[in-house]
N, C-alpha and C positions, 0 to 999 in steps of 0.2 A: 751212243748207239746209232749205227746208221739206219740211214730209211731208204737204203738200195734194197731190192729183191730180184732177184737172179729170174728173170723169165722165160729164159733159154738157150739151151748149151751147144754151139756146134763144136766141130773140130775145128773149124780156122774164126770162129768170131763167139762172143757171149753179149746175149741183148739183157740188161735191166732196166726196171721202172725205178726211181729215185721221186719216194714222194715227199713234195714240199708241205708241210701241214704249219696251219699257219696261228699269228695267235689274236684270233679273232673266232667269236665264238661258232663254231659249227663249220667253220672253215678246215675239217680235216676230210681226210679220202676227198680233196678238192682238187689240186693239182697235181699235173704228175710231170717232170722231166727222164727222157728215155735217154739211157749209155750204148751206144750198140760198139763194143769193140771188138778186132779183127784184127789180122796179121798184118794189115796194111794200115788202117787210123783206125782214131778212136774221133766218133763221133757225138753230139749230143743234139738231140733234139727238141727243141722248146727249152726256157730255160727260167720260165717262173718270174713272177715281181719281181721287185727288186730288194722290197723286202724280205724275199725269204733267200736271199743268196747266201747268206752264211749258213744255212741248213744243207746248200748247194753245194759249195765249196767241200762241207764237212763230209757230207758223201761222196766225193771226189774221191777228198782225199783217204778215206777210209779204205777205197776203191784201186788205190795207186794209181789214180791219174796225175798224171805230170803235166802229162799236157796234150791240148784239144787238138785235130785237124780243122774239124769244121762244127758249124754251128748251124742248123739246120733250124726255119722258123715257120712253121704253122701260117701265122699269120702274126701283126704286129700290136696288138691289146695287150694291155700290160700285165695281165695275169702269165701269158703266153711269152712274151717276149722282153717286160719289163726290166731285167735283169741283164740282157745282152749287153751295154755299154759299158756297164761297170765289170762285168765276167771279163772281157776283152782283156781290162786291167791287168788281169791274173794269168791270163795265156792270149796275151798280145799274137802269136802265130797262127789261133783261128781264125779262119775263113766263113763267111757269114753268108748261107745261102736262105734269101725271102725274094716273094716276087719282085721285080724289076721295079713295080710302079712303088713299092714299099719303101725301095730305098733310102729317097728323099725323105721321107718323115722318119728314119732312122738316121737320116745323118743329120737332119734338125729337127728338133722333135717338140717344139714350140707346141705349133698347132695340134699333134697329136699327144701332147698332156692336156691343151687346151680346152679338146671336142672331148677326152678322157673324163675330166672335172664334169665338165657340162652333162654328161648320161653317167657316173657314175656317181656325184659329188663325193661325200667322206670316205667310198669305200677306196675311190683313186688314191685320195691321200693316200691311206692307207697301205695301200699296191707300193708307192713312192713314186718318185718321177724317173723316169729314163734319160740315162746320158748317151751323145751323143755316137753314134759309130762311124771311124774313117772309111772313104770311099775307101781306102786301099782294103779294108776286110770283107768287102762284097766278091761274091765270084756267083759263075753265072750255074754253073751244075756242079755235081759231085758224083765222083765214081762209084758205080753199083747202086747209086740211087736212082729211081726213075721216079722226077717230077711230074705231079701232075696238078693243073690250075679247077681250085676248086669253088668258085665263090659261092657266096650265100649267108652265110653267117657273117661273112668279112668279105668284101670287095677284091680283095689281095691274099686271097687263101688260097693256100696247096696243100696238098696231100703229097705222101712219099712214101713209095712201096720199094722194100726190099728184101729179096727172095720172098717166103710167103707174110712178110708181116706189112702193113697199112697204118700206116701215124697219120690221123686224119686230122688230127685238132678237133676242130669241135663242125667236121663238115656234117656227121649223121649226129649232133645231138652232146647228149650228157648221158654218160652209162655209170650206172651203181651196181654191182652184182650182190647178191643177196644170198642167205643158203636157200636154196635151190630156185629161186627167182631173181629176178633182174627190176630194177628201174631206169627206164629211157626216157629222155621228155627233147624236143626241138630245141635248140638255141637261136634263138630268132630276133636278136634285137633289131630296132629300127636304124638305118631304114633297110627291109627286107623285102624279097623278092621271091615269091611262089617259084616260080617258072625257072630261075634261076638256080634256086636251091636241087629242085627237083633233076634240071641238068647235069648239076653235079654229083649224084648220085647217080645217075644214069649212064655216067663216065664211068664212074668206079665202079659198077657192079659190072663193066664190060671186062676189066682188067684182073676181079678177082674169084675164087673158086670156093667151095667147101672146104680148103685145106689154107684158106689165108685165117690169119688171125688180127682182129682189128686193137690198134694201139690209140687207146682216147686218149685223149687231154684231158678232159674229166671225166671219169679218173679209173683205170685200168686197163687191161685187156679181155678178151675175149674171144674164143674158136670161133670159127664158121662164117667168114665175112659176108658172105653171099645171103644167109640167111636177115642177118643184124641189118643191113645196108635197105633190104627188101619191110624190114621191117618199119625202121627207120622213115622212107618213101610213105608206106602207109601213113604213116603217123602224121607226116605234114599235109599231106588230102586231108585224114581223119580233123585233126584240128581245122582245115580252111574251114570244113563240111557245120562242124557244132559251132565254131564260131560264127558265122553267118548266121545259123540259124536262131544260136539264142540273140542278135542285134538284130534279126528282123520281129523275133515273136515278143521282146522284152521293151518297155520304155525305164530308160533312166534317167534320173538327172544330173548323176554326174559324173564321170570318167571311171574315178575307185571305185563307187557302187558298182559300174559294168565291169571292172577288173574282178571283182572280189565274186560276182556271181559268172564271171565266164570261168576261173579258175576254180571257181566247187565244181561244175559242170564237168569241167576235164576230168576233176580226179573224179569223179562218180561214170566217167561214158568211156574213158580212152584207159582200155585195159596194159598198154605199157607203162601205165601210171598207177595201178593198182598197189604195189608194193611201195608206195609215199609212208605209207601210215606206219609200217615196220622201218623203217629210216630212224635213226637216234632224232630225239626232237628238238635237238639242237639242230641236225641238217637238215630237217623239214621244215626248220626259221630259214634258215639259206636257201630253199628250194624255193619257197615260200615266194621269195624276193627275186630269185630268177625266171620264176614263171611270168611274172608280173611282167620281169622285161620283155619276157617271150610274145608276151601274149600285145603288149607294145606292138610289137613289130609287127605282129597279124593285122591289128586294127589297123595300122598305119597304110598296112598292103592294099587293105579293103578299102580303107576309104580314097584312098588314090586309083586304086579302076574305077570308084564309081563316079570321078570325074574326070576318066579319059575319054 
């Protein structure tokens, strides 16, 4: 059975989501690789671990893809891009568009399984490791896409707007849609950067309208970019703001104690996060575990201004 869904139909292109669900518990509605095909290529965006590339493949080819133009990468964490080296295999003819500074550690990719293990341990295993990519599959743009450089979650992140849709990776967050509610929460591993993230946002809400629709990496889409992107923003003040506050008014002694009482905190004060509790409680063990990182990356923020 495939896990393509048709997200939208023009006359000359059709965009789907292809989700990878994986087999680890609460790892579904987790990642998503996008098909956008057209009269001229057929592109993919993002392209998952490496372990789920058979799930990959299989919706390809359910898909009648033969074969890729270009491969279009977010950024290069192995959930996201895991899978490029080995996909190459399969359609040796795609062209590999990631930021410029990325390349290097896609075409040796040592160090970045390396710092991968190091913040993720068993779940990397798990991902698998990434093989390497020939300089010759890099290119610098791709037609009809307009790249744009997004860092904050990642150093070497982009975002890619075409006509009205926005594949942003994980530039505003992690979106869960719910019936008639949403769950959005920051992606903010260390080491991260307020000012930076908040720029990138402030890029994108320049470039898009009420009539764009945002293409997450985790996991879906959703209408009204203008509004999500605005909200999004909020959200990383809202966090700097409670975060601070509970490590000025709190004494702890140990790092998880402050983890475990800054993340009840979130879900009780930051009403983007209001809808955790209705989450299958299998993915609210998976949220669970990414807040933690998130919330990582805050601390790390805070305590590096307070010694500059």
């Amino acid at each position: 059975m495939s896990t393509a869904q048709l997200v939208s139909s023009f006359s000359e292109a059709e965009l789907y989501l292809i989700e990878l669900p994986l087999e680890r518990q609460g790892f579904h509605k987790f990642i998503g690789s996008w098909l956008l095909r057209s009269e001229d290529s057929q592109i993919l965006i993002d392209v998952g671990p490496a372990v789920a590339l058979p799930q990959l493949l299989a919706a390809l080819q359910d898909l009648g893809v033969s074969q890729l133009d270009y491969i279009l990468l977010t950024h290069i964490h192995l959930d996201h891009a895991g899978g490029v080296g080995e996909l190459l295999q399969y359609f040796p003819e795609a062209r590999v568009l990631t930021h410029p500074k990325a390349r290097q550690h896609l075409q040796s990719p040592t160090s970045l399984w390396e710092a991968s293990v190091r913040v993720l341990g068993d779940l990397a295993y798990f991902y698998g490791p990434i093989k390497p990519v020939s300089p010759q599959n890099f290119v610098d743009q791709v037609p009809q896409i307009k790249t744009i450089e997004t860092p904050g979650h990642a150093p070497h992140h982009l975002s890619f707007l075409w006509r009205n849709f926005l594949f942003l990776g994980e530039a505003a967050g992690v979106y869960l849609d719910l019936d008639h509610s949403f769950y959005l929460r920051p992606a903010t591993p260390p080491k991260f950067f307020l000012e930076t993230a908040i720029g990138s946002l402030d890029g994108l809400l320049k470039l898009v309208d009420d009539e764009t629709s945002i293409c997450f990496g985790h996991f879906g889409w959703v209408p009204g970019a203008k509004r999500v992107l605005k909200l999004a923003r909020q959200q990383l003040y809202r966090w700097e703001e409670i975060i601070s506050a509970v490590c000025t008014g709190f004494q702890v002694r140990e790092e998880e104690e402050l983890l475990v009482l800054l993340m009840q905190e979130l879900l009780n004060r930051d009403p983007l996060l209001e809808s955790f509790y209705r989450l299958d409680l299998d993915i609210q063990q998976r949220e669970r575990y990414f807040l933690s990182n998130s919330l990582k990356g805050y601390l790390d923020y805070l305590r590096s201004r307070l010694v500059r």
